[in-house]
C-alpha positions as CSV (number, residue, x, y, z in Angstrom):
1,X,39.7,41.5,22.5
2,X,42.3,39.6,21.4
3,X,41.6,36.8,24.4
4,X,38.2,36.8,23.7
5,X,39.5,35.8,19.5
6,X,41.6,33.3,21.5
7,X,39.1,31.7,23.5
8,X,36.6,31.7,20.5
9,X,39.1,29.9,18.2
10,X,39.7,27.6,21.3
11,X,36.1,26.8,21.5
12,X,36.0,26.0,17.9
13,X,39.2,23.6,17.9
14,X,37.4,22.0,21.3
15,X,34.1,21.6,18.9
16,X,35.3,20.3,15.9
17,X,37.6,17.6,18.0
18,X,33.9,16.4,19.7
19,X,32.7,16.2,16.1
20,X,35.1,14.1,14.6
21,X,35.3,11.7,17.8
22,X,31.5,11.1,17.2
23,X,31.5,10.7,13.7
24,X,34.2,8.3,14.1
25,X,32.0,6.6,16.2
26,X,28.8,6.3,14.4
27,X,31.4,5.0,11.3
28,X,33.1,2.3,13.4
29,X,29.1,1.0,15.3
30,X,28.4,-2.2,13.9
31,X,24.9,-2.1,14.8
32,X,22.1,-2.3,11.8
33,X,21.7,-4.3,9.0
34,X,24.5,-5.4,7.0
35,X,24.2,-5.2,3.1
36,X,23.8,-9.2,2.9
37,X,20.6,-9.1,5.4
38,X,19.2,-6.5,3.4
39,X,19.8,-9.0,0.5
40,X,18.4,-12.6,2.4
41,X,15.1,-10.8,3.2
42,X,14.5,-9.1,-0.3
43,X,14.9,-12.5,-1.5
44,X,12.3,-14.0,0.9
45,X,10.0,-11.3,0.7
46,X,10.4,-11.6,-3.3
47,X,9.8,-16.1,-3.1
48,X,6.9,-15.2,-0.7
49,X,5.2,-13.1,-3.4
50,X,5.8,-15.8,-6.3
51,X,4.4,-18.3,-4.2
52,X,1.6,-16.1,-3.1
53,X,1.3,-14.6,-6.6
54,X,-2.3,-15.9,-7.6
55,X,-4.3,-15.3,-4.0
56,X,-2.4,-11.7,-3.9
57,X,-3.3,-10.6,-7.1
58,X,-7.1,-12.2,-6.4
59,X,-6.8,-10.1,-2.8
60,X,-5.4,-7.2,-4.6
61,X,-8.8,-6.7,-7.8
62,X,-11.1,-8.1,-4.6
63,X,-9.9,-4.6,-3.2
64,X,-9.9,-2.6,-6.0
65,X,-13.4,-3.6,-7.1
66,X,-14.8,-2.5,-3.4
67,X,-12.7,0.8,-3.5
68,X,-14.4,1.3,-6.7
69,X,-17.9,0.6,-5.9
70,X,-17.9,2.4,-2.8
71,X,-15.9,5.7,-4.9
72,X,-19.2,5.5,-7.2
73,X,-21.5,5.5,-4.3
74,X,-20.2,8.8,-3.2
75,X,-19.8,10.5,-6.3
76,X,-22.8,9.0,-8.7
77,X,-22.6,10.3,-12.1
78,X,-18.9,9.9,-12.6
């Protein structure tokens, strides 16, 4: 009994070791998007929509307007 507590704790020492050596690992990967990428392409995506602020907003009622008209055709009376 007392060998079979042994190997159990054993295993768990062996486990825990395997754990920290991976999450070590995934902390020290440089892969991914860094917190200034993440910024540059906000900013884009942001000057992109300024520019395109009229013709979105024209796109976005055009929708709107079709979603609406085609909602009454399937429920007339509402």
């Amino acid at each position: 009994m007392i060998k079979v507590g042994e190997q159990m704790m054993e295993v768990r020492e062996q486990t825990m070791e395997v754990v920290k050596n991976k999450a070590a690992a995934i902390l020290k990967e440089e892969d991914g998007l860094g917190t200034l990428e993440l910024i540059l392409i906000i900013g884009v995506i942001i000057i992109i929509a300024l520019i395109f602020k009229d013709q979105i907003t024209r796109l976005i009622t055009s929708l709107l307007s079709k979603v609406d008209t085609k909602s009454n055709e399937f429920f007339p009376g509402k």
